[in-house]
N, C-alpha and C positions, 0 to 999 in steps of 0.2 A: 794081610794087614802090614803097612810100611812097618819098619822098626820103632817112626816114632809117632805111633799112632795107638794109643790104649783107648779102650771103652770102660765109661763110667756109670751106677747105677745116681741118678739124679732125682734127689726128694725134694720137691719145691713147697714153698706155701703157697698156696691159690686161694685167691680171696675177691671176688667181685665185688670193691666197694666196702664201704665199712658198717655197712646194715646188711651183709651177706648174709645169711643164716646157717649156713653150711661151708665156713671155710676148713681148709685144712694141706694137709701135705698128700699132692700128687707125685706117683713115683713113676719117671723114665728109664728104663730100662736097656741099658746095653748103648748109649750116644758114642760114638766114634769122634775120638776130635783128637787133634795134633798137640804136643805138647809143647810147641812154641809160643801154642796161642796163649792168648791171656785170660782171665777168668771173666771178661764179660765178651771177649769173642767167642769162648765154649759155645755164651749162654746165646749168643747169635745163633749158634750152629742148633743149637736145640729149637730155637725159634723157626729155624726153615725146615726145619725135621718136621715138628709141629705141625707148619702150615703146608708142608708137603706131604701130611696124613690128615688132613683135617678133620676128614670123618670119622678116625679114630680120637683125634682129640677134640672134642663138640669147645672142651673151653678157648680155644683160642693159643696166643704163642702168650708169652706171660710178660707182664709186663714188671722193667726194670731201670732206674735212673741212674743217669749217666750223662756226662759232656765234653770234660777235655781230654777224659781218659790218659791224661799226663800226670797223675797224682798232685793235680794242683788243688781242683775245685771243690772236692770230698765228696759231689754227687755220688760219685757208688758206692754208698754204703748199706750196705750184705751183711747178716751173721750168714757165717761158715764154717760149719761145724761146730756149732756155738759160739764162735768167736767172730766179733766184729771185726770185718775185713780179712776175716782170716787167718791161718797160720802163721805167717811170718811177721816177724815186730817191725814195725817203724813203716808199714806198705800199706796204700789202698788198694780196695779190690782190682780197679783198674790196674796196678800194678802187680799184683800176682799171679803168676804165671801157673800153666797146668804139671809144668815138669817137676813140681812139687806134689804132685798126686802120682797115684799107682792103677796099673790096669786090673780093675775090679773093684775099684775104691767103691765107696757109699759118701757122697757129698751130700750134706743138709744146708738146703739155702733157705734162710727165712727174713722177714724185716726188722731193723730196728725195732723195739715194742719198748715203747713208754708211751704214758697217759699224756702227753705232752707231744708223739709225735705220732699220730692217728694215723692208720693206714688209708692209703684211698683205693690201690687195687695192688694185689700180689706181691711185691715187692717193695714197691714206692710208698715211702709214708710223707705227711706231711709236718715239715721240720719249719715252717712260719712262726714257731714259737721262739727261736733261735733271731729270728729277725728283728722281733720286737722288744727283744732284751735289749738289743743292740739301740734300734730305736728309743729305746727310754733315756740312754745317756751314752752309746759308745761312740761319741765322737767330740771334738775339740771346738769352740768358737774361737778364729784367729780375724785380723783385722783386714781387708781387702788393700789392693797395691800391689806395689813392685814385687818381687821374690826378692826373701832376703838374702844376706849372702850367708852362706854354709858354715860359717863359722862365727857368727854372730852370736849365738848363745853355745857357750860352749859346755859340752856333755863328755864326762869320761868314757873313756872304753866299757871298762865293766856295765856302767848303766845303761849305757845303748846296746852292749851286748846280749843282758836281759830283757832290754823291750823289743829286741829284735827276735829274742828265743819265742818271748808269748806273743809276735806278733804271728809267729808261722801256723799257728791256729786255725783250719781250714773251715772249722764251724761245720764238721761232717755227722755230727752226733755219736759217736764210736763213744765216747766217755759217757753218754747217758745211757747206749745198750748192754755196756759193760757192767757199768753200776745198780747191785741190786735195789737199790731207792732210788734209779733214776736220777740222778742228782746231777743238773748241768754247772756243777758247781766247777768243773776243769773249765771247762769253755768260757763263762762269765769270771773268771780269774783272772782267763788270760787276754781277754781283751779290757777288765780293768787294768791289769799288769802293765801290758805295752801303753795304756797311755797317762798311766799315774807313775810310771819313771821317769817319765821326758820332762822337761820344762814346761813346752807348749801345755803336757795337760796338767797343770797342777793347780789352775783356776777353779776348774769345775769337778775337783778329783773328789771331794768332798760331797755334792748331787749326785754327781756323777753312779756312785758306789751304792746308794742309799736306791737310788731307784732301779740300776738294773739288777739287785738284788729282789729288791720289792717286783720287780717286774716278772723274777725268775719264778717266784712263789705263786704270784698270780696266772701264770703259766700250767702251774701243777708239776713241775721239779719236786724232786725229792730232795732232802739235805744229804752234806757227807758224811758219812759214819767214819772213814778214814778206811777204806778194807783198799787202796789199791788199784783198783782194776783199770781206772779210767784212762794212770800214767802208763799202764800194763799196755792196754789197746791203744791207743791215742797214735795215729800213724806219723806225727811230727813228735811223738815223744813230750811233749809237754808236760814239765814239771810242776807235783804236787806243792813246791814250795811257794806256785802261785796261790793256790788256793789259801795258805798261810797270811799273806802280803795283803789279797782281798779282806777275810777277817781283822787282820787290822787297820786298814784305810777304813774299813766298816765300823768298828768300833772308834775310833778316830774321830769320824764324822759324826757320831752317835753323841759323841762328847760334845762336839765343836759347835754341832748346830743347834 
């Protein structure tokens, strides 16, 4: 075995679908992989392992989402080892590397699980709930024409520094698998956040609040109780003093309208 080559014992959740009647953790036993690779090319290499014993493994390679694998998009998002995305702070799966593990480790991969974001097979859950938050008011109505010029409506540093902080919000769910209620109340913060600091959104900050709250509930979100976890996991670190800002543009509007 190269030097940088450990073998891991690999507990997966396997789940055919979300009427499976028998899902649960399959365990791999002994996979060889390089410690440069990254944690969803391991899970490649388990996949041609896989499909390179198929008659040992009757379920198939297992299936797990993913796309720019640049830490932009938050498609991969994994519990590992009960933690969303993983061991290291401020990283998505895609960006977590295997030389953070040890030879003979026990890795648990399982999916997201909230009521909100339903699995569909093994790993991949469906996070559409996230969409139609967004859909009920995250976005701005502005007047069609020319582009203005950049300095037309002028905004300090600090306010744009903050709508810049919540705008880095990848919408990966890591703050709802964190959160024992489930509560996509990081996420719905900080895209009220980034756009009830700007000028542009301060028309419809007021709707705006009122329905992708209303929308998060209709959803089946859980509220925050305040335990933490969500700024804990959250791979762009995204602060809880969004969720502060939300409650009172919320209440604000509660008043207003």
């Amino acid at each position: 075995m190269a030097h940088d080559n450990i073998k891991v014992n690999l507990h997966v959740w396997r789940q055919n679908g979300a009427n499976d009647p028998n899902p649960g953790i399959k365990t791999y036993s002994n996979i060889e992989i390089n410690t440069h690779m990254s944690f969803l090319e391991m899970l490649d290499v388990l996949n041609a392992h896989i499909i390179d014993n198929k008659s040992q493994y009757p379920e198939g390679p297992v299936a797990f989402e993913h796309d720019c694998r640049e830490g932009i998009c938050g498609a991969c998002s994994l519990v590992i080892n009960g933690r969303p995305h993983g061991p290291m702070k401020g990283t998505t799966t895609c960006q977590l590397h295997m030389r953070h593990f040890n030879d003979g480790d026990n890795i648990y991969i399982e999916p997201f699980r909230a009521k909100a974001f339903p699995i569909i097979k093994d790993l991949v859950v469906d996070r559409s709930s996230f969409d139609k938050i967004i859909q009920a008011g995250g976005y701005i109505s502005v007047n069609t024409g020319g582009t203005p010029d950049g300095n037309a409506i002028p905004v300090s540093q600090e306010i744009s520094s903050e709508a810049m902080d919540a705008a880095e919000c990848i919408g990966c769910g890591a703050c709802v698998a964190a959160c024992p209620n489930a509560a996509a109340m990081l996420f719905t913060s900080a895209k009220v956040s980034h756009l009830a600091l700007l000028p542009q959104g301060k028309s419809e900050a007021s709707r705006r609040v009122k329905r992708m709250i209303n929308q998060m509930d209709v959803e089946g979100f859980g509220m925050c109780s305040n335990i933490g976890a969500c700024e804990a996991e959250c791979p762009k670190e995204i602060s809880l003093t969004n969720i502060a800002r939300m409650n009172r543009e919320y209440i604000s509007a509660s008043f207003t309208s």
